[in-house]
C-alpha positions as CSV (number, residue, x, y, z in Angstrom):
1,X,0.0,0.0,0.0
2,X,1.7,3.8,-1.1
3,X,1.7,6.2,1.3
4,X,-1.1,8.3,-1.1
5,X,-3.5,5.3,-0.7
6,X,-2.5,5.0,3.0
7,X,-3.2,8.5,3.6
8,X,-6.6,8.9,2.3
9,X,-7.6,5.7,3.6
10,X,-7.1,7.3,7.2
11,X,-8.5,10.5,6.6
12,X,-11.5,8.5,5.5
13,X,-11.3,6.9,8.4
14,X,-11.1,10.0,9.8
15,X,-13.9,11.7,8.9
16,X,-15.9,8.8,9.4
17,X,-15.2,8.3,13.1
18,X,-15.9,12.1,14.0
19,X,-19.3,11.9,12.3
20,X,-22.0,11.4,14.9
21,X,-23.3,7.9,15.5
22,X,-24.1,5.5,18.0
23,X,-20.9,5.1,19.4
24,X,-20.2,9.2,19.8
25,X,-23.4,9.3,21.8
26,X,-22.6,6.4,23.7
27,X,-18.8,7.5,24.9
28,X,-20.1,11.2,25.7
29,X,-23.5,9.5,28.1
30,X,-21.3,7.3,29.7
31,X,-18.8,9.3,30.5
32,X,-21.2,12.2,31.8
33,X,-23.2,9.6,33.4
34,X,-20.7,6.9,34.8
35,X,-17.4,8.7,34.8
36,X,-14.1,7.8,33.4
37,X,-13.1,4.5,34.7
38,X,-16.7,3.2,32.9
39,X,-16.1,5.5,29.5
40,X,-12.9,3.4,29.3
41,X,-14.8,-0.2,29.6
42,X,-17.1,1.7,27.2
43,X,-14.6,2.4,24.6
44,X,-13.5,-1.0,24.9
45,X,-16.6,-2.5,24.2
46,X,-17.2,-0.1,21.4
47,X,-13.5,-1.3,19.9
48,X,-14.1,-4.9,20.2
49,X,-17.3,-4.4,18.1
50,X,-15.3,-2.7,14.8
51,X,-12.5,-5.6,15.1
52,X,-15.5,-8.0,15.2
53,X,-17.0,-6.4,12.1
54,X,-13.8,-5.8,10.3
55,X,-12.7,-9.6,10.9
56,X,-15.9,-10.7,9.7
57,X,-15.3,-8.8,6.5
58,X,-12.1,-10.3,5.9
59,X,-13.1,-13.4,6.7
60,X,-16.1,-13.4,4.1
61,X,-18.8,-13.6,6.9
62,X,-19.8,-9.5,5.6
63,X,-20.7,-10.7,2.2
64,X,-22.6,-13.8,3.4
65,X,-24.5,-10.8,5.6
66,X,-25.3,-8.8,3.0
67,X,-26.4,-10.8,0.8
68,X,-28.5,-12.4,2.9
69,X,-32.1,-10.7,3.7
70,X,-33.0,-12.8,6.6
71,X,-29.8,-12.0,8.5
72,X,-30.0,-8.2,7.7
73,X,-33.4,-8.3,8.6
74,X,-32.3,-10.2,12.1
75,X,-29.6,-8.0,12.9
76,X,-31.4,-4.3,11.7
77,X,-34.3,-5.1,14.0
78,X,-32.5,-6.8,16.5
79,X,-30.0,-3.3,16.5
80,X,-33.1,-0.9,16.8
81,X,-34.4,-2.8,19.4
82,X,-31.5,-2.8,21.5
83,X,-30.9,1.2,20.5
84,X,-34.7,1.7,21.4
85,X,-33.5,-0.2,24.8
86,X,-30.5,2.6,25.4
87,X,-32.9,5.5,24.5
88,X,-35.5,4.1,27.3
89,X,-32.6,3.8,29.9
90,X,-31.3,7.2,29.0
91,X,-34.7,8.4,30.2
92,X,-35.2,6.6,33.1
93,X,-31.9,8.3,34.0
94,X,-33.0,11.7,33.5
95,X,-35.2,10.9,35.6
96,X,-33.4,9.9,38.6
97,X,-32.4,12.5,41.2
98,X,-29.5,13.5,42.4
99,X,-26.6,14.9,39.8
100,X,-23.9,13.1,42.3
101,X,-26.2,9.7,42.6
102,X,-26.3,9.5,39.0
103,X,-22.5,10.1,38.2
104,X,-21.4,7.5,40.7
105,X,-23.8,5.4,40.0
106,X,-22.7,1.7,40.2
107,X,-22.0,-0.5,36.9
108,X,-19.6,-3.4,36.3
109,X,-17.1,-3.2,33.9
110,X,-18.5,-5.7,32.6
111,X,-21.7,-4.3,31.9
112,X,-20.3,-1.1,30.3
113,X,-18.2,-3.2,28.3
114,X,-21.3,-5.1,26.8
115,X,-23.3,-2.1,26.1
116,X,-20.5,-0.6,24.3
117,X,-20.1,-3.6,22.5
118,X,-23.7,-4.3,21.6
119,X,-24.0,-0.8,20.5
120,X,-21.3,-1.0,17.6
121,X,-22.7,-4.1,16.7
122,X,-26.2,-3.1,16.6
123,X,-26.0,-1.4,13.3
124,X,-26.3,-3.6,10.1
125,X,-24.9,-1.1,8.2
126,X,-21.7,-0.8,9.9
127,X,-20.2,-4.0,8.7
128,X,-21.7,-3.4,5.1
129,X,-20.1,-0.1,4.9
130,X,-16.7,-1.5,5.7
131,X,-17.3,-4.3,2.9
132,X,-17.5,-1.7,0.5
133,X,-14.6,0.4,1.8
134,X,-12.2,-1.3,3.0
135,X,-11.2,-3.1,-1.1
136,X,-11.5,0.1,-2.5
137,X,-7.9,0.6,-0.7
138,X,-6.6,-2.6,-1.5
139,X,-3.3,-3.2,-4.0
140,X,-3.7,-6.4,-5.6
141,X,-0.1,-6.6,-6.2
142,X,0.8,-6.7,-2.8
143,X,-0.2,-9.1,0.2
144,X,-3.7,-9.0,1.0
145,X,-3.3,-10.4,4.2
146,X,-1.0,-7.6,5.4
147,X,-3.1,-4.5,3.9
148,X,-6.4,-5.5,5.5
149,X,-4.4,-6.0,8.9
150,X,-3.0,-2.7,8.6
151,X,-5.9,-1.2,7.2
152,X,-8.1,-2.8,10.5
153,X,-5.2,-1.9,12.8
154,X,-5.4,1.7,11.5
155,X,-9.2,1.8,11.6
156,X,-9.8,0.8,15.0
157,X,-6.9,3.1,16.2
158,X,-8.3,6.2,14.4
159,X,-11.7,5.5,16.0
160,X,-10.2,4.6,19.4
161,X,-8.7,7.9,19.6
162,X,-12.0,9.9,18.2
163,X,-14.2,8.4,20.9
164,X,-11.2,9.5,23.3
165,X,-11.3,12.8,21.9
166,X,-15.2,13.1,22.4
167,X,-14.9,11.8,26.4
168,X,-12.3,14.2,27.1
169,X,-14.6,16.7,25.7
170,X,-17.3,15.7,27.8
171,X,-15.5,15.5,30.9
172,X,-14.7,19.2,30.0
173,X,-19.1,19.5,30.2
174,X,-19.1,18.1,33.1
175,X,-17.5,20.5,34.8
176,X,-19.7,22.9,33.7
177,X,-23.1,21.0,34.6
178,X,-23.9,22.1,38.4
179,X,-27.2,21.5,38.3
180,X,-29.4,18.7,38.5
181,X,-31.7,20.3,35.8
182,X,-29.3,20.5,33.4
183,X,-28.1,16.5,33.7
184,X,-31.6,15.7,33.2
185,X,-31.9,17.5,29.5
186,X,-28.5,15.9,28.1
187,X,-30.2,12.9,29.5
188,X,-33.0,13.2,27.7
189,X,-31.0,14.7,24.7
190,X,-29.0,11.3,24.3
191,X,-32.1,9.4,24.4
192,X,-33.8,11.3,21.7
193,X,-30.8,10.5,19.9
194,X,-30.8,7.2,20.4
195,X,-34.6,6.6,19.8
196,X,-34.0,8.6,16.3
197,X,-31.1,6.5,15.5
198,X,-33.3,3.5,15.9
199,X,-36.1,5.1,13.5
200,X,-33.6,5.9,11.0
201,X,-32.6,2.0,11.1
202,X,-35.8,0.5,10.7
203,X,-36.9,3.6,8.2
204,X,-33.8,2.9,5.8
205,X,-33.9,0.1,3.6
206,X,-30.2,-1.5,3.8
């Protein structure tokens, strides 16, 4: 792979990662709502997910997913459900009292991990985006094996450090939110999101 094609692959990347999704609302609620040590598990999950989805790709399982209707159909309702799930609990969180309470509110690791994770993989469209994207990058001259390892390497480290970028940015907020009032409407903001992000899935024909 040149450096040219190695270069606009990652600005691709890039750009991709800072658009808002899914994950982006997921790092900045769980870090305003759980705190660091949770956003990290969170990030985690949410990384585990793209290597899951880019390995699947490589490994043939993205075509065999989007060519079949039956699975897209499984996984896009499955994913809207479970983003419909997230927007009900971001609610219910708005409406708990107490802007300390909710910030140190207990969750395993493990559980932040799995929502991260499920979140990634709840949209179909993720894994068929990367099956289209990821060949046009690819040098048929050179080792396949190697490109779509550094090319997945590169992928997950760009987004990695984008979902960072968003956290730190919401700790920043969180220094500015001293009311209890104020919690409540990011709450409710993220599960708006969430709930449109869900519509959008079931609404789009992938």
């Amino acid at each position: 792979m040149s450096t040219e094609t190695f270069t606009a692959y990652a600005i691709t990347c890039l750009l991709i990662s800072l658009a808002p999704g899914a994950g982006v609302i997921s790092s900045i609620s769980t870090r305003l709502n759980k705190g660091f040590t949770c956003s990290l598990w969170n990030l985690a999950g949410l990384e585990c997910a793209l290597s899951l989805q880019i390995i699947a790709v490589i490994c043939g399982l993205g075509a065999v997913l989007a060519s079949s209707e039956v699975a897209i159909s499984v996984v896009k309702w499955g994913g809207a459900a479970y983003l419909l799930y997230l927007a009900f609990s971001q609610f219910r969180s708005a409406s708990t009292t107490g802007l300390e309470k909710q910030i140190n509110q207990s969750s395993s690791g493990f559980d932040i991990f799995a929502k991260g994770l499920l979140t990634n993989l709840s949209n179909p469209k993720a894994m068929i985006f990367i099956l289209a994207l990821l060949p046009q990058f690819i040098d048929l001259r050179e080792s396949i094996v190697s490109q779509y390892t550094i090319m997945g390497i590169t992928m997950i480290g760009i987004d990695a450090a984008v979902m960072i970028f968003y956290t730190f940015i919401a700790s920043k907020a969180t220094n500015l939110i001293s009311n209890e009032i104020a919690m409540k409407r990011i709450n409710q903001a993220f599960g708006t999101c969430f709930a449109a992000m869900a519509t959008m899935i079931c609404l789009v024909k992938i």
